[in-house]
C-alpha positions in Angstrom: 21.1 23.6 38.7 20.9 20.0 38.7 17.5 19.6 37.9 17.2 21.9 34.8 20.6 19.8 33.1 18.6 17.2 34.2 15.4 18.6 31.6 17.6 19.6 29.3 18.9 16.3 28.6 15.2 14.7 29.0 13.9 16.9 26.6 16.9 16.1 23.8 16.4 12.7 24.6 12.8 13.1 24.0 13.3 14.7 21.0 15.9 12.4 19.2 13.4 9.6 19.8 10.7 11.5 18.4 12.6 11.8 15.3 13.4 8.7 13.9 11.5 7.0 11.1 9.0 4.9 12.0 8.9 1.1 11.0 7.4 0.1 7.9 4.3 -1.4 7.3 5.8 -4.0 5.6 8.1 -6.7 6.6 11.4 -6.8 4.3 11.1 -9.2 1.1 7.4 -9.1 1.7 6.9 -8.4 -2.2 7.5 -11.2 -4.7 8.7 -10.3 -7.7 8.3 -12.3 -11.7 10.1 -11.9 -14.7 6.6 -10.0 -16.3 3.2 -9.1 -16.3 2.4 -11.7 -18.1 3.3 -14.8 -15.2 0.8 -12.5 -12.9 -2.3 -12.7 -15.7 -3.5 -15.9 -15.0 -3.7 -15.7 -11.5 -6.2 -13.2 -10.1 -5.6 -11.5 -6.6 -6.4 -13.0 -3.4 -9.4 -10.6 -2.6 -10.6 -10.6 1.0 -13.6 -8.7 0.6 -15.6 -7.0 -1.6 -17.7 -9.9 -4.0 -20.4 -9.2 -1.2 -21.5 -5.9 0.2 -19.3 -6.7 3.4 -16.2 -4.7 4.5 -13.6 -5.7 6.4 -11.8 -3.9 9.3 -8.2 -3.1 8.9 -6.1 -1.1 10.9 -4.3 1.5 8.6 -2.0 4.4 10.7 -3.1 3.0 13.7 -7.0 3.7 13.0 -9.3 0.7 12.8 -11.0 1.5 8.8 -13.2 -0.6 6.9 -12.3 -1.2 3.8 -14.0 -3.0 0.7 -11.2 -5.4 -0.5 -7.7 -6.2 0.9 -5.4 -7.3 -2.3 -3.2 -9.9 -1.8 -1.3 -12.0 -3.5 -0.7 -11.6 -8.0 -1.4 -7.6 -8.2 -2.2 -7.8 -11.8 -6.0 -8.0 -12.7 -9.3 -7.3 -11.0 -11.8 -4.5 -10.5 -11.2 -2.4 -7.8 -13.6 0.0 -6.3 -14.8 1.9 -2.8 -11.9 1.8 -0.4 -8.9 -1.0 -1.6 -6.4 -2.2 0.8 -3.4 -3.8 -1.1 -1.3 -6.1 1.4 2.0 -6.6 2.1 2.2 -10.2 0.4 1.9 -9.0 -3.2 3.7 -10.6 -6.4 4.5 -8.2 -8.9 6.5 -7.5 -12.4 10.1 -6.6 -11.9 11.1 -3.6 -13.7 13.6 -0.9 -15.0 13.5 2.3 -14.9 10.4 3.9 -14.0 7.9 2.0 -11.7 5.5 0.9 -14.8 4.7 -2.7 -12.9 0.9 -2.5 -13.8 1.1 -1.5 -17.4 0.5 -4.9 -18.6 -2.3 -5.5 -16.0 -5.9 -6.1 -16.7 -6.6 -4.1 -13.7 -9.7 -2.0 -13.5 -10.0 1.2 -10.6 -13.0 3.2 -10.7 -13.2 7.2 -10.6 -13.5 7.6 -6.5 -11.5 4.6 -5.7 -9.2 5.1 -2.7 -6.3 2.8 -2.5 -4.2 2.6 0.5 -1.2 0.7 -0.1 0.7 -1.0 2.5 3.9 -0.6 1.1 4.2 2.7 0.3 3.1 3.2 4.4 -0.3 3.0 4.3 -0.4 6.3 1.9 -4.1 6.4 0.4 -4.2 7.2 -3.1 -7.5 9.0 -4.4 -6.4 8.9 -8.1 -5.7 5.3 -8.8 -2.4 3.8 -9.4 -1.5 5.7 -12.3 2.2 6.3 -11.3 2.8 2.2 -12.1 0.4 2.3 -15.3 1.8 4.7 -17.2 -1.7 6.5 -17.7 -2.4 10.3 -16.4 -4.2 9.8 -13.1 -7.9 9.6 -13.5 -9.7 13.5 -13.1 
């Protein structure tokens, strides 16, 4: 008898630890935000990779990826294509309302683009960022 109350509270135990939310990718206050869109446009984005034909390995969900370019740093203009890795030390425009951080940006993602973005855990996005543009997502 003592042995299956003994299971029984290893496997709740097991199970209330399997259940709680994970950490996040990234570290609180790890995003900078400015006043506008308009601070970010004359500073382009600390890319990593990707003015070559070199990618660079990143682990992403726990899997070792190689991506094309890591974004850092002013998340406002660039061209963005292949697989995009946007970084937990980004500056972006402050907003109300709707999410529209990138409508102002100069920032170019071509049709096939995946972006996985660090702050929204990892999540890959095969449309572009057209939830922060304002734009339908790109067919």
């Amino acid at each position: 008898m003592k042995v299956v109350i003994a299971l029984i509270i290893a496997s709740v135990l097991l199970l209330t630890t399997a259940c709680q939310p994970r950490e996040p990718v990234c570290p609180p206050d790890s995003i900078t935000y400015v006043s506008s869109a308009a601070q970010l446009a004359v500073f382009p984005p600390q890319i990593d990779a990707g003015s070559t034909s070199t990618q660079v390995e990143v682990e992403i969900n726990g899997k070792t990826m190689l991506v094309d370019q890591i974004i850092n740093g002013p998340l406002c203009n660039g061209d963005w294509s292949g697989t995009v890795y946007v970084g937990c030390d980004i500056q972006i425009a402050a907003w109300e309302g709707e999410a529209g951080f990138l409508e102002e940006c100069d920032l170019t993602i071509e049709p096939g683009t995946v972006v996985y973005v660090a702050a929204h855990d990892d999540e890959p996005y095969y449309k572009g960022c057209s939830c922060h543009t304002g734009e339908d997502p790109i067919e």
